[in-house]
C-alpha positions as CSV (number, residue, x, y, z in Angstrom):
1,X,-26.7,-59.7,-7.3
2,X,-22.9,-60.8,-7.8
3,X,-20.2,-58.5,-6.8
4,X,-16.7,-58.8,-8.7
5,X,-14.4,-59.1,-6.4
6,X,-10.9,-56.8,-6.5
7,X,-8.2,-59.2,-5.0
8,X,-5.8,-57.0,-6.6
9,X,-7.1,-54.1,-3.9
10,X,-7.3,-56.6,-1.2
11,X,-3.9,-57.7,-1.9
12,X,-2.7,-54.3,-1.2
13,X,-4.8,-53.5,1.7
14,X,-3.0,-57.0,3.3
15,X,0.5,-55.4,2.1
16,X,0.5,-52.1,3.8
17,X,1.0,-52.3,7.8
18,X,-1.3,-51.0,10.1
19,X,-0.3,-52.2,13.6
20,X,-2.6,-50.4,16.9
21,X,-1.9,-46.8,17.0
22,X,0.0,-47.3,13.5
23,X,-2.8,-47.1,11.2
24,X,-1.5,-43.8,9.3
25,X,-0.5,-46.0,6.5
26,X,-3.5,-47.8,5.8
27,X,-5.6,-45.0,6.1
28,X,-4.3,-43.3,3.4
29,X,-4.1,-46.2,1.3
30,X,-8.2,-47.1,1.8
31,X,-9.0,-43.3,1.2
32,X,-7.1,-43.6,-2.4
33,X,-9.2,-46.5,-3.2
34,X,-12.7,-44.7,-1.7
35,X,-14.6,-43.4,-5.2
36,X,-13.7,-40.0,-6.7
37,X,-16.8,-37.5,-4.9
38,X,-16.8,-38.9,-1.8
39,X,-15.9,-37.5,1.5
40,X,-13.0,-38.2,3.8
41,X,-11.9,-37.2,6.8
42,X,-9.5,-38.2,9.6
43,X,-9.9,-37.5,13.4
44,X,-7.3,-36.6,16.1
45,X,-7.0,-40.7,17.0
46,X,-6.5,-41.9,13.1
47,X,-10.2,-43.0,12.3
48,X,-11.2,-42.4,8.4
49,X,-14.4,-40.9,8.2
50,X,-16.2,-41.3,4.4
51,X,-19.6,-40.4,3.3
52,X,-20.9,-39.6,-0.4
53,X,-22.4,-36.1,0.7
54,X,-20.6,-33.6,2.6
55,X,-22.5,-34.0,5.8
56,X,-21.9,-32.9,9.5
57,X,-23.8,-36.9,10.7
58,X,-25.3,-39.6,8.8
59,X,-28.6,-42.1,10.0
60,X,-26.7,-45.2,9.2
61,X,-22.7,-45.7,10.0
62,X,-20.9,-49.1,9.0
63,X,-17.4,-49.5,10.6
64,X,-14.6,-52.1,10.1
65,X,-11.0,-51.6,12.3
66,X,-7.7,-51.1,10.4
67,X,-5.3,-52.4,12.6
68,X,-3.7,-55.8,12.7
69,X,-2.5,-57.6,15.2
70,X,2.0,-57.7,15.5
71,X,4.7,-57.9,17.8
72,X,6.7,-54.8,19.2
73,X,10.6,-54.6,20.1
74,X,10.9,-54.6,24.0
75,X,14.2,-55.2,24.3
76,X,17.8,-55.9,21.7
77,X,20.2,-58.2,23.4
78,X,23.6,-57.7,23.6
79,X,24.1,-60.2,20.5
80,X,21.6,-58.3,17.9
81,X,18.9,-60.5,19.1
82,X,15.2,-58.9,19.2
83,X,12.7,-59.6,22.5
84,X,9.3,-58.5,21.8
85,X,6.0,-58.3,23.3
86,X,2.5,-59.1,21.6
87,X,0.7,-56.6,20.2
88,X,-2.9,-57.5,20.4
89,X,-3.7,-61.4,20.4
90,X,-0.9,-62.5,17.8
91,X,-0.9,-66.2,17.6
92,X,2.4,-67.5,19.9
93,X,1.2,-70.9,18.9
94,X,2.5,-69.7,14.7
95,X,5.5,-67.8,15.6
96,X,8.2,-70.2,15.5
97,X,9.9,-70.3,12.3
98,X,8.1,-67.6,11.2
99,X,9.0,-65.0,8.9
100,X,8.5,-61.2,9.9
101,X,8.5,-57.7,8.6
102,X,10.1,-55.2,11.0
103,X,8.7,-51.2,10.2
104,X,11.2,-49.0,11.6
105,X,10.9,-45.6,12.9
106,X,11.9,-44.4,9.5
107,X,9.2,-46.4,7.8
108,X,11.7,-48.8,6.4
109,X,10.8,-52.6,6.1
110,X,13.5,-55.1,7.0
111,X,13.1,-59.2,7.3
112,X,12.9,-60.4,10.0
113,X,12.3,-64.6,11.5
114,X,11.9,-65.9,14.4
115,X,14.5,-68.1,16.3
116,X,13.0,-72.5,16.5
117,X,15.0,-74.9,17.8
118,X,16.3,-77.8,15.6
119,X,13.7,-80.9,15.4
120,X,16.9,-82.8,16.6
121,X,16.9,-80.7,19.9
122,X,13.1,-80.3,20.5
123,X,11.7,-81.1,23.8
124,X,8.4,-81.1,22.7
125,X,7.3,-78.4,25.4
126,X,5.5,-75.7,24.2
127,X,6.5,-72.3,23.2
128,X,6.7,-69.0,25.8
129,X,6.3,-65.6,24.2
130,X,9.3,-65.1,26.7
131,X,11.8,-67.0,25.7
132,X,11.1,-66.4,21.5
133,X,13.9,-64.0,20.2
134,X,13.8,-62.8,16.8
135,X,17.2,-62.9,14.1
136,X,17.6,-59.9,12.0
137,X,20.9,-61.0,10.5
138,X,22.5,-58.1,13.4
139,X,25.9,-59.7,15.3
140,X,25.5,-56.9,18.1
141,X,23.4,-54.2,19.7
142,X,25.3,-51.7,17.9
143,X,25.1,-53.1,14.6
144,X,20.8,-53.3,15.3
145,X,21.0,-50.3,16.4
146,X,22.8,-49.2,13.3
147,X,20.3,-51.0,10.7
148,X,17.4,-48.5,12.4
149,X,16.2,-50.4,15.0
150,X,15.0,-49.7,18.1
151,X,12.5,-50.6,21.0
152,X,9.3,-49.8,20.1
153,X,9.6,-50.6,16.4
154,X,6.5,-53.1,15.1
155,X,6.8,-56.4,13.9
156,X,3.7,-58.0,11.0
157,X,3.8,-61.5,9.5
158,X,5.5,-61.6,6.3
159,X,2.5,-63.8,4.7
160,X,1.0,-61.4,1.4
161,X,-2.4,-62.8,0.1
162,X,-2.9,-66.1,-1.8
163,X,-5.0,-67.5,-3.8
164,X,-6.4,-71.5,-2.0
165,X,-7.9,-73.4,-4.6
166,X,-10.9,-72.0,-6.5
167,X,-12.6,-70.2,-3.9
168,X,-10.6,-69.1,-0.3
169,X,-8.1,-66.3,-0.2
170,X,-5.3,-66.6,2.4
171,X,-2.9,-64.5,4.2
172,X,-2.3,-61.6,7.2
173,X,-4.7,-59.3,8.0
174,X,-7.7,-61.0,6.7
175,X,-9.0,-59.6,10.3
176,X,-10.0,-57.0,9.3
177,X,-8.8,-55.7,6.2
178,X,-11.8,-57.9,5.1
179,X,-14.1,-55.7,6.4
180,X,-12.3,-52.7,5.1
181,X,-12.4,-54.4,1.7
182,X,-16.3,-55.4,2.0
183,X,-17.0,-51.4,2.7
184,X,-14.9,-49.8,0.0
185,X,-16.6,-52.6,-2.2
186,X,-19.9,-51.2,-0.9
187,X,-19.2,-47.4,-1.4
188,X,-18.3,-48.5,-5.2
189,X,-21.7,-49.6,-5.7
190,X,-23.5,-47.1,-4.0
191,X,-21.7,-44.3,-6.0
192,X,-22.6,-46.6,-9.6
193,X,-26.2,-46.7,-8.3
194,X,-26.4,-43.2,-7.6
195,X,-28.8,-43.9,-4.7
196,X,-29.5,-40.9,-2.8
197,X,-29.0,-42.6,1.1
198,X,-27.8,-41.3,4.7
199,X,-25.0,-43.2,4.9
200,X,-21.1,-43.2,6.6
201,X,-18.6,-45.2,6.5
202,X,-15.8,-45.5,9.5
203,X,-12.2,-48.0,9.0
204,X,-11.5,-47.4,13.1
205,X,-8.2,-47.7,14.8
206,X,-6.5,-50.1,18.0
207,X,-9.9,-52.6,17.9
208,X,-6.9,-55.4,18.5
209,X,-6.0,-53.6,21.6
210,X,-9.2,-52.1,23.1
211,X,-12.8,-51.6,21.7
212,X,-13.5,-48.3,22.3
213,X,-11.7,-46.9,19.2
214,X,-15.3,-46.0,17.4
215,X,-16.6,-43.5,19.9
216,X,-15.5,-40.6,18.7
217,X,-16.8,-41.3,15.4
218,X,-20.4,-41.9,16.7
219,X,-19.6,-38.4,18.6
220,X,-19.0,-37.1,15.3
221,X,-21.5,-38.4,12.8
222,X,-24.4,-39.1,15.3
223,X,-25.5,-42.0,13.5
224,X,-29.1,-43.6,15.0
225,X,-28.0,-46.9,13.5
226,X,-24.5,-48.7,13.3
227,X,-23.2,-51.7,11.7
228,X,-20.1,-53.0,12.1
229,X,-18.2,-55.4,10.0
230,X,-15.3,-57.8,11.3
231,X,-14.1,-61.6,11.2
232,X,-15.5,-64.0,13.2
233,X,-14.1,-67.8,14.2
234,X,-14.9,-70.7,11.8
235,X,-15.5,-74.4,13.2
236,X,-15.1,-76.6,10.4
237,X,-11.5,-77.6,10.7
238,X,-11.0,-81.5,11.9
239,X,-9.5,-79.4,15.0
240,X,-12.1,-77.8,15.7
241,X,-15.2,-79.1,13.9
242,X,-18.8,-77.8,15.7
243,X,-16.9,-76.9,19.0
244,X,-18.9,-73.9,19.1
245,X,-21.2,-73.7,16.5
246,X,-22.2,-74.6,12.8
247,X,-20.1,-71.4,11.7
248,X,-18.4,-72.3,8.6
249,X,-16.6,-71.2,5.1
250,X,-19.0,-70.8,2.2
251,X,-22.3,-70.7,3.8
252,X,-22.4,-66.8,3.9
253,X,-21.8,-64.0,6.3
254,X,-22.8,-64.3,9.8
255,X,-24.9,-62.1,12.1
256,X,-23.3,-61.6,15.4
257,X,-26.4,-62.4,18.6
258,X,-24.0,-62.5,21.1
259,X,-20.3,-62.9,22.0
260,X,-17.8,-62.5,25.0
261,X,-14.6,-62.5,25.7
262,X,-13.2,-64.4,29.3
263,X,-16.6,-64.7,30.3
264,X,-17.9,-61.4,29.9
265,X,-20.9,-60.4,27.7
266,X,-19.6,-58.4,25.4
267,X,-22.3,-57.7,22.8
268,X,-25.8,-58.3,22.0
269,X,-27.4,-56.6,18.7
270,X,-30.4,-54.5,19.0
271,X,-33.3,-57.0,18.5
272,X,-35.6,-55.1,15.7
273,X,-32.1,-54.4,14.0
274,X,-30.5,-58.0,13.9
275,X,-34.1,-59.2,13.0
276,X,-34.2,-56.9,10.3
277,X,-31.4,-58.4,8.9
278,X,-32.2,-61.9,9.0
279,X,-35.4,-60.7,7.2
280,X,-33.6,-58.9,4.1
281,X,-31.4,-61.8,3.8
282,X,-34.2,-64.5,3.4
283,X,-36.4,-62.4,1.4
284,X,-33.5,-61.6,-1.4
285,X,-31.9,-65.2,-1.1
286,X,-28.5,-64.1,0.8
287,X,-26.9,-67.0,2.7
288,X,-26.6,-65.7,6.4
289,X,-25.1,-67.7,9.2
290,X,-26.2,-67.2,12.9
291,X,-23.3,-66.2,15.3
292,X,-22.8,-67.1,18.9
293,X,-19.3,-67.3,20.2
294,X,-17.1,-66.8,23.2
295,X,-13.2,-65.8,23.2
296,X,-13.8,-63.0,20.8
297,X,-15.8,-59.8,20.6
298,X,-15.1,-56.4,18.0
299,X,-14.9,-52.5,17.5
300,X,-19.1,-52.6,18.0
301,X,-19.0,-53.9,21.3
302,X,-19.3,-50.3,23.5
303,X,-20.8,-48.2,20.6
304,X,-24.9,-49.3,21.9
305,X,-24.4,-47.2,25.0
306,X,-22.9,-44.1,23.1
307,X,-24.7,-40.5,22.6
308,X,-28.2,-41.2,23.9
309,X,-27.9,-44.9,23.0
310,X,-27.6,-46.2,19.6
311,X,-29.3,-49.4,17.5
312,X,-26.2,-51.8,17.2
313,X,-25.6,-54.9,14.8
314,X,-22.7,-56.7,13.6
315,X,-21.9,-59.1,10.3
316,X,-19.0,-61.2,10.2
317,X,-17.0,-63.4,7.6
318,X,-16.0,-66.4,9.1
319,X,-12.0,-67.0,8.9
320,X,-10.0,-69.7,9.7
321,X,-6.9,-69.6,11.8
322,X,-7.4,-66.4,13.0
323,X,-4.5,-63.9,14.2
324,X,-1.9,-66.5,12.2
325,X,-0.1,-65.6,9.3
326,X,-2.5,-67.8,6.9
327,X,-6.1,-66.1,8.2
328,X,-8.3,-67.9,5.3
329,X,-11.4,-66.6,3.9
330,X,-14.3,-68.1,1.1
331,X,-14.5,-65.7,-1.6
332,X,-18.3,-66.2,-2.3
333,X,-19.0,-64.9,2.1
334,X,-17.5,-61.8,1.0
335,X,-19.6,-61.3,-1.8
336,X,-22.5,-62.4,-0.1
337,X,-22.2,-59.9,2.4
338,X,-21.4,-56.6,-0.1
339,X,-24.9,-57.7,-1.4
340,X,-26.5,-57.7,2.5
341,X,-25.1,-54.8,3.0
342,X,-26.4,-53.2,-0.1
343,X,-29.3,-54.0,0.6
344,X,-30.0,-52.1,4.2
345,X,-29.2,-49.4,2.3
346,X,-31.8,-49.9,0.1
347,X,-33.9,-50.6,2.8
348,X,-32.7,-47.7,5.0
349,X,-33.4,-44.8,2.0
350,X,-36.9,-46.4,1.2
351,X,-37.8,-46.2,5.5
């Protein structure tokens, strides 16, 4: 199997903001891309619901989360000046220098960089979310306040999606408008196959913030099995090179066994599940990585102890610089994983 990639959709699903608790705007966009005959719904919180049959529950739900992480207004300073606090875990270390889009309360999009001192004047000391401040060309509070600002407006990186070389894409919101890309992908194929299966689809909201934002879809659609599709952290950069693991670009998706986040188990997959997987994979020739990581963990994390209990797995593509403005991604992982993920639902109709 070889799944043409879109980039042209994934360019636009990197383009249109979708900070925590701000996902209207992606949501719609995703539902326009969903195939004609299918499904979709919206909840009170801003998850989109899709299936290909107009069903109250499905057996088998894949999720991916929406939102990105961004910065949000917490103060203007007398001089026009923005403060702002992190919105989920935005890189601090990729800020300075950086160029911004600021979303307004209007829905208006204005540039926005952030403040770096001059090499000459550098002290070499590193850089404090609280003393960053952020230029957007205002000379006073009043004139900011005139231009539509206010506290509480959202900040993304300015960084739209680029080709690298022959094979890696680049750019914001790689986590996880990848996974949002993989399952529109997959619904596409499972509409041209016409394959009669139990399946849902769910792009969740606020995973960058909290990981509980898939509940009430599983209240909802009652799956008995659920998948869920993110990024995960890549170790081959000279930085960073087999610090954790083998994990690495171009070697295929990766099945998640465990993570945590400060030193917390976060997840483990249902045993028979994750197996499964592995066993699909080899038997149809799909690269698969193995996942064991600490310092992250996604939207699947709570969803095994939901209803009456639920069977729980997650796939990842493996990205480099993760939460930064230049997230990178190997073209022939995502492919690899539209065809994995095809293939449980092969696997799930025929069981």
């Amino acid at each position: 199997m070889n799944t043409e990639l879109d980039l042209d959709l994934l360019g636009e699903l990197v383009s249109v903001p979708g900070l925590p608790g701000r996902e209207q705007q992606i949501a719609e966009r995703i539902a326009t891309f969903l195939p004609s005959g299918w499904h979709v719904h919206s909840d009170v919180i801003g998850n989109l619901i899709a299936s290909p049959a107009d069903r109250a529950n499905c057996k088998m739900l894949f999720l991916a989360h929406m939102d990105e992480v961004g910065l949000l207004v917490r103060r203007i300073t007398p001089q026009g000046f923005l403060q702002v606090e992190r919105l989920g875990g935005m890189g601090v270390r990729g800020l300075p220098g950086a160029r911004l889009t600021l979303w307004t309360a209007s829905g208006e999009a204005l540039p926005a960089q952030v403040g770096v001192l001059p090499h000459h004047l550098d002290d070499g000391k590193s850089t404090d979310l609280s003393v960053l401040y952020l230029d957007i060309g205002a000379t006073s509070l009043e004139e900011a306040l005139a231009m539509g600002v206010r506290v509480g407006d959202g900040l993304t990186w300015d960084a739209p999606l680029k080709r690298l070389g022959k094979h890696f894409v680049s750019g914001k919101a790689l986590d996880d408008r990848l996974g949002c890309f993989v399952l529109i992908h997959l619904a596409r194929r499972l509409s041209e196959s016409q394959m009669n299966t139990d399946v849902g689809l769910a792009f969740v909201v606020r995973e960058e913030i909290m990981f509980n934002g898939g509940l009430p879809v599983l209240q909802r659609m009652q799956p008995q099995v659920v998948l869920g599709v993110d990024a995960t952290l890549a170790f081959d950069t000279p930085d960073l090179e087999r610090a954790q693991s083998e994990i690495h670009l171009g070697s295929g998706p990766a099945l998640k066994w465990f993570d945590t986040v400060r030193g917390k188990a976060a997840f483990v997959p249902d045993w028979k599940l994750a197996q499964r997987i592995r066993e699909l994979a080899q038997q149809h020739g799909v690269a698969l990585q193995d996942e064991v990581v600490t310092g992250i963990s996604t939207i699947v994390s709570p969803l095994p102890f939901a209803l009456m209990g639920v069977q729980t797995a997650a796939l990842s593509v493996p990205l480099r610089y993760h939460h930064s403005p230049i997230e990178t991604a190997h073209l022939g992982d995502v492919e690899q994983l539209i065809d994995l993920l095809f293939l449980l639902c092969t696997d799930l109709s025929e069981s």
